[in-house]
C-alpha positions, 0 to 999 in steps of 0.5 A, a space after each residue: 510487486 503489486 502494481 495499480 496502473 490508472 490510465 485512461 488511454 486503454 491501448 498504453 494502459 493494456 501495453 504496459 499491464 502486458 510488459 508488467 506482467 511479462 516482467 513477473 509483475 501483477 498488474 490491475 488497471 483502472 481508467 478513472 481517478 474515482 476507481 483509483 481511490 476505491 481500488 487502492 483502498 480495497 488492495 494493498 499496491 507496493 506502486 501506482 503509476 498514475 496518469 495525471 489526466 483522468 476523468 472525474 478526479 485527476 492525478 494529483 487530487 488522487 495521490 493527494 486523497 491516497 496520501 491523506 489517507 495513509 497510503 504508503 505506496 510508491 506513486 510514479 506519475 506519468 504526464 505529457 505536460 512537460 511544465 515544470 511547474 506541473 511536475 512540482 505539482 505532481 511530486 507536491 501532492 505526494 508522488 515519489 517519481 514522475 515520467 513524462 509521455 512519452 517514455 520508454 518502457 525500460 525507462 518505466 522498468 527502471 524506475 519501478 526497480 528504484 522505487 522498490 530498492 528505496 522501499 527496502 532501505 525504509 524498511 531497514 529500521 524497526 516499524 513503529 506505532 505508538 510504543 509498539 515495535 516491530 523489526 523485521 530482522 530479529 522477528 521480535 515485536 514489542 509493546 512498550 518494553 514488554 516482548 509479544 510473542 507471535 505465531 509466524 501468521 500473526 507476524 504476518 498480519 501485524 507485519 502488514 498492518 505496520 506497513 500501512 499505519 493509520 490505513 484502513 484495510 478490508 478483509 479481503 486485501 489482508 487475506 490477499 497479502 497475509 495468507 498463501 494465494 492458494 487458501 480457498 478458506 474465507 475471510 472470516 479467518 481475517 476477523 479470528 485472527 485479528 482477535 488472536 493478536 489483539 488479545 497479545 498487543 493490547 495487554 491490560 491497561 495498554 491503550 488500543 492500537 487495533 481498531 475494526 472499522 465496521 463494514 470496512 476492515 481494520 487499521 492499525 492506529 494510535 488512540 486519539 
């Protein structure tokens, strides 16, 4: 599981990136909400813990732009405001849980273990994108009723895609999770294989779901 912390109290941010990693987490931290964003749109996260006090955007603008942009991660707010008011605020603007400071890190771990288990039980059904299906369980794909037959990479790749619709991933975040930490080749592996599944999910006459976002990477969205 891949964790983004931002917080800008450096002591409790280095706390909790040494607990997360001695717990078999990988952990970055970022003390800003305008990192927040460019980091959670570089890299592909299963959770963010997300202070709600941050110089330049706060939490909640943050979770807010993350969602808009079809962010599907898990957001876990930490706060020392204890309103209730606020807490509404948090889960409002597209937090999953919220902790107050100051919390106990097995509280912090059992939380993380429940928004984990909450993303297997979404992830139970067949993902979807326009007429195009694919389940997780039979490895079967489709566009419309007609079957599309993948290599297991780029199952992979459609996999993620699917996990994160409308969301535009770089190249670099797509070599990150698709293929194994030890490939030493470079990202325009990412380019040849996008145009491979391409070719298989866009067939004649069907509309195009696998956009290239120039500079940027790809998303996997319906036409508008």
């Amino acid at each position: 599981m891949r964790i983004l912390i931002v917080e800008d109290e450096l002591t409790l941010a280095q706390t909790l990136k040494r607990g997360l990693e001695e717990e078999h987490y990988v952990a970055d931290v970022v003390g800003d909400g305008r990192d927040a964003l460019d980091y959670a749109r570089a890299t592909l996260y299963d959770a963010i813990i997300l202070d709600v006090m941050l110089p330049s955007l706060d939490g909640f603008t943050v979770c807010r732009r993350l969602r808009e942009a079809g962010m599907t991660g898990h957001v876990l707010m930490l706060t020392a405001l204890t309103d209730v008011d606020q807490r509404v605020r948090g889960l409002d603007s597209g937090a999953d849980d919220y902790l107050t400071k100051p919390f106990a890190f097995k509280e912090l771990l059992a939380r993380l273990r429940a928004l984990g288990r909450r993303t297997r039980d979404i992830q139970i059904g067949p993902l979807r994108v326009g007429d195009l299906t694919l389940n997780e369980g039979t490895h079967e794909v489709r566009r419309g009723e007609r079957p599309v037959d993948l290599s297991p990479l780029e199952f992979r790749l459609l996999h993620c895609l699917m996990r994160h619709p409308r969301q535009v991933l770089s190249r670099d975040a797509l070599l990150d999770q698709v293929w194994s930490y030890d490939y030493a080749g470079g990202s325009n592996i990412v380019d040849v294989y996008v145009r491979y599944l391409r070719r298989k999910i866009e067939g004649p006459g069907e509309s195009r779901l696998l956009h290239t976002i120039r500079g940027v990477g790809y998303k996997l969205a319906e036409a508008e």
